[in-house]
C-alpha positions, -999 to +999 in steps of 0.1 A: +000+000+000+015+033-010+023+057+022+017+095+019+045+121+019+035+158+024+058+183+007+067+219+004+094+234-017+119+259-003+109+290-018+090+317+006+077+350+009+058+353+036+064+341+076+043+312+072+065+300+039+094+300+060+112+269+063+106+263+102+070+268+097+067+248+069+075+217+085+055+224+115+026+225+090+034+196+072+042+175+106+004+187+109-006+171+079+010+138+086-007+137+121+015+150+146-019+160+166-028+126+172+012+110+178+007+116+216-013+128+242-011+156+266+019+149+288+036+126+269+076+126+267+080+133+228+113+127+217+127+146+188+158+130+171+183+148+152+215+152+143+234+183+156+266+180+136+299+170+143+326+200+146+341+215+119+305+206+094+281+239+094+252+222+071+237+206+102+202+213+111+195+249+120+183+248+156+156+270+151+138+248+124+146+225+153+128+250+181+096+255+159+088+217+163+095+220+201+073+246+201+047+231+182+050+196+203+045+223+241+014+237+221-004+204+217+006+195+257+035+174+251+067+172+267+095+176+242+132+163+248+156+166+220+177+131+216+207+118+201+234+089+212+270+097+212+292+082+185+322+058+174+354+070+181+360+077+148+392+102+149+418+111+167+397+146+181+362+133+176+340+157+190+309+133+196+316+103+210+316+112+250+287+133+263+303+159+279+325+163+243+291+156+227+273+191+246+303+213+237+307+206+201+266+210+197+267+242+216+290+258+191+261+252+165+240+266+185+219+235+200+218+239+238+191+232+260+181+274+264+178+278+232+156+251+218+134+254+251+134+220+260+161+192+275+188+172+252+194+137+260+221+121+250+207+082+257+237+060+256+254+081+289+283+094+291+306+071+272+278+050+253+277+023+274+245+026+284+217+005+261+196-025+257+197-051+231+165-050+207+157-075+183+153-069+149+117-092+135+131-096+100+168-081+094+186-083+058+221-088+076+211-085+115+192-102+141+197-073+171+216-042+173+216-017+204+201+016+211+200+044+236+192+032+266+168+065+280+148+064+241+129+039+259+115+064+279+097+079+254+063+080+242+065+092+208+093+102+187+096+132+158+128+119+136+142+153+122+167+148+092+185+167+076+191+147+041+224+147+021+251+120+008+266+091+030+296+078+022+286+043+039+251+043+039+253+065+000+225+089+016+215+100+047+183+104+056+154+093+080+162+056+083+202+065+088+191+092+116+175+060+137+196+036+128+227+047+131+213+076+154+193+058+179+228+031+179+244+031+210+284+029+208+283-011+202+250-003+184+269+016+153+291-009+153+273-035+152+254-019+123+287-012+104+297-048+108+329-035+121+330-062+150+318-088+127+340-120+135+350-125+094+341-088+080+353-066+106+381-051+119+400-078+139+396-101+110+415-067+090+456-074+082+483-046+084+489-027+052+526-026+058+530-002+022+508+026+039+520+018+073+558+027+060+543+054+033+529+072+066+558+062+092+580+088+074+558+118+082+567+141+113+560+126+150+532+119+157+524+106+128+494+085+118+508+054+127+521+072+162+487+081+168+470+046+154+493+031+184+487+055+208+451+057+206+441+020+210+427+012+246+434-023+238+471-016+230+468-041+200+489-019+174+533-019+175+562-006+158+587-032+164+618-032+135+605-016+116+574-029+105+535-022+115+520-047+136+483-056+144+479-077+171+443-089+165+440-109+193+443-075+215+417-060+199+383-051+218+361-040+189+357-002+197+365+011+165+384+036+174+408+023+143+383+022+118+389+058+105+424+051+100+416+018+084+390+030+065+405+067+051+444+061+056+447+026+044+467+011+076+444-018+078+431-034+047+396-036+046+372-068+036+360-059+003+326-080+014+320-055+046+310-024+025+282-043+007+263-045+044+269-007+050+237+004+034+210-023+044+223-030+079+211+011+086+179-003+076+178-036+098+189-013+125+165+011+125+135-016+122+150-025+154+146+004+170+114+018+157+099-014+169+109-015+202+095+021+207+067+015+187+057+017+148+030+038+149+050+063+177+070+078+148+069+109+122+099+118+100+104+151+085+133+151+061+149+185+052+160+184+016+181+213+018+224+219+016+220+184+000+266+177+006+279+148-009+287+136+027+274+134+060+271+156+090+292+132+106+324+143+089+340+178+101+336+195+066+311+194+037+314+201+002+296+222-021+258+208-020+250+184-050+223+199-061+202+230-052+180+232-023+142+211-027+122+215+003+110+193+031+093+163+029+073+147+057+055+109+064+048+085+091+071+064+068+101+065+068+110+046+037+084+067+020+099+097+026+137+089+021+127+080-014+105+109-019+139+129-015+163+108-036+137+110-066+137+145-055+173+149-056+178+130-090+154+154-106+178+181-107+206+185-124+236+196-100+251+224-090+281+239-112+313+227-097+298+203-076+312+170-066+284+153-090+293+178-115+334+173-116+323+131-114+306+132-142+272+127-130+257+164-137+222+152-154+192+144-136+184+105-132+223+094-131+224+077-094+245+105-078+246+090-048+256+059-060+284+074-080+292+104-063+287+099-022+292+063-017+327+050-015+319+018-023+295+024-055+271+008-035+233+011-048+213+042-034+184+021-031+195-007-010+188+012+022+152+019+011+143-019-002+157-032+031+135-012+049+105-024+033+115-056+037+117-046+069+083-038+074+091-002+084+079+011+051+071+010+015+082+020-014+054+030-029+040+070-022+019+095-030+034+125-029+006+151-016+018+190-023+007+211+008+000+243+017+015+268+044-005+272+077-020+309+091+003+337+092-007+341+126+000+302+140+036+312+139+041+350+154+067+352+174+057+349+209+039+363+232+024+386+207-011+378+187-037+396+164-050+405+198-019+411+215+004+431+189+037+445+197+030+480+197+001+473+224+021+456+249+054+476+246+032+509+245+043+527+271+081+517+274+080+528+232+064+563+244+091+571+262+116+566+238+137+602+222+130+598+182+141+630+177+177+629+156+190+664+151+203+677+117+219+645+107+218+647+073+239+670+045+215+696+025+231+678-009+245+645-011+287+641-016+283+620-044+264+619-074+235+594-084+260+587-117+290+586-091+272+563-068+260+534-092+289+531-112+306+498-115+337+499-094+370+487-106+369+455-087+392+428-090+430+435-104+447+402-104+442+364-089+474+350-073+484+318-055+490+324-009+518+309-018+535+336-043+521+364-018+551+388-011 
């Protein structure tokens, strides 16, 4: 049965056009009225970006669906889990790194009105195991410990590329997401006893390609980093003492980007449909029909928010798409997405893969070519989904459901600051010259502008 996916493109004009507002109308339209009832705990999952990446989620898009939630009596909570230790200054993967890195994008607990969880604790240690009723690759993973606490749950995504799971969307915001620390793992296979990392062998020709950079050096830090002490430098040559190794992943950057342990070809084939057997997992142990997913389809990078950069967008900004199904509405956006041809100078654009209808995110984001449809088809295999949807076009809401508070048609701003604005001095003075210094021609002339281009490094 095909599910319904509301929609609103990005263009505005008005207050109630504005992206924030839009998506509180659409969560309206997908029944966010009747997801809880007064006093429920309503968690609302998102991802706040990892430091360095600046096309996260804005937090106010964020704050209008807290606010919207308090309207209709329920009791919001942002959540999120911490992540792997996936670098060697990973800003995410304890919770007291976790609050710092989301404050500097502006996601604290004053300015969304409402508390942030992170549910795994302070080192993502603390979850449950859920079962997954009909995984692809998985029979359980492990989630967030305190999501169990809640009654319903908003999943807010901001869509773009993946380079493991080819695009990120609503299904890789729960799975991986909702993952506790051996949760992601698990999901990325990277404890797998034949596809993961302590079945990985030393790539002694990067190990001694990187050895002969300045200390420390990526093998230094490789060595240093491991809790399990299962990497050495003895004569020479770049050992991996798999035995050692505890499964924390803490390697798997440096595996995975700098070579120093060669992966299993057979592990990136899971990436995308384990995100999917995941996320079933998780969505059923809070409850199916406890869920709505809005998917921003905006600053659509070639990567995730997990990495501490991004890249030009692949292609120019869509809208926001929202559906009690989260299949649904991941495809919704990567149709979407392929629609348009890319941006000029893009990443799909320098690949090759400009047109509309040419996979981009299986060419362009994933690192393994893998197909950006595998995520979706394991889902509805799943049973979290379908991939069959209508797309309905909606409309913006009242101007007035989204003035900024406390003010109202019957409660403007000039009424209740009345007497403070009375008192105010307006008067300026003679401020202003009798004729103007320059000319109108003068004034909207082009200006020289730019003289040469040269390189920082041949600056004098």
């Amino acid at each position: 049965m095909a599910s319904k996916v509301y929609f609103m493109n990005d263009r505005a004009n008005s207050l109630q056009e504005s992206t924030p507002f839009k998506a509180v109308k659409l969560l309206r339209d997908a029944g966010l009225k009747t997801l809880f009832k007064e006093g429920d705990t309503v968690g609302i999952k998102i991802h706040m970006g990892e430091y360095g990446n600046s096309l996260n989620l804005r937090p106010q898009w964020v704050g209008a669906i807290v606010e919207e939630v308090k309207r209709l009596g329920g009791n919001p909570v942002i959540v999120d889990c911490n992540t792997i230790t996936f670098g060697d200054f990973t800003s995410r993967a304890i919770k007291s790194d976790h609050l710092r890195a989301i404050a500097r994008h502006g996601f604290t607990e004053e300015a969304l009105g409402c508390p942030i969880w992170i549910c795994d604790g302070d080192y993502g240690f603390d979850d449950v195991q859920v079962e997954i009723p009909r995984g692809v690759y998985m029979k359980h993973s492990f989630m967030g410990k305190k999501l169990l606490e809640l009654d319903a749950c908003i999943v807010v995504t901001h869509f773009k590329g993946h380079p493991m799971g080819v695009y990120g969307g609503a299904l890789k915001n729960v799975g991986i997401g909702m993952g506790s620390k051996r949760g992601k793992i698990s999901t990325h296979f990277m404890n797998h006893p034949v596809y993961g990392i302590q079945a990985m062998e030393a790539n002694q020709a990067a190990a001694q390609q990187l050895a002969q950079a300045p200390h420390p050096n990526m093998v230094d830090r490789a060595i240093e980093g491991c809790p399990f002490d299962a990497f050495e430098w003895k004569d020479g040559v770049f050992h991996f003492h798999s035995e050692k190794c505890g499964k924390c992943a803490g390697c798997f950057s440096a595996a995975l980007f700098a070579g120093l342990l060669t992966l299993k070809p057979e592990i990136t084939a899971t990436w995308a449909p384990t995100i999917a057997d995941a996320a079933s997992g998780y969505i059923h142990a809070i409850g199916k029909e406890k869920f709505l997913f809005v998917n921003y389809a905006m600053d659509i990078s070639p990567w995730c928010d997990c990495v501490n950069f991004h890249d030009r967008p692949l292609v120019p900004n869509i809208g926001i798409f929202a559906s009690k199904d989260p299949v649904a509405v991941d495809l919704a956006c990567i149709e979407a997405s392929e629609a348009k041809a890319a941006l000029p100078e893009s990443k799909a654009d320098e690949f090759g893969f400009g047109d509309p209808g040419t996979e981009r995110f299986t060419n362009v984001s994933s690192i393994a070519k893998i197909s950006q449809w595998a995520q979706c088809n394991a889902g509805e295999y799943n049973g979290i989904g379908s991939t069959e949807y209508i797309l309905v076009e909606s409309e913006p809401g009242e101007e007035t459901d989204f003035w900024f508070p406390p003010y109202t048609p019957d409660n403007i701003f000039g009424k209740v600051n009345k007497e403070a604005l009375r008192s105010g001095n307006y008067e300026p003075g003679e401020y202003f010259y009798d004729l103007p210094r320059l000319s109108f021609a003068e004034l909207h002339i082009k200006p020289k502008g730019k003289v040469d281009e040269i390189s920082i490094l041949d600056e004098e």
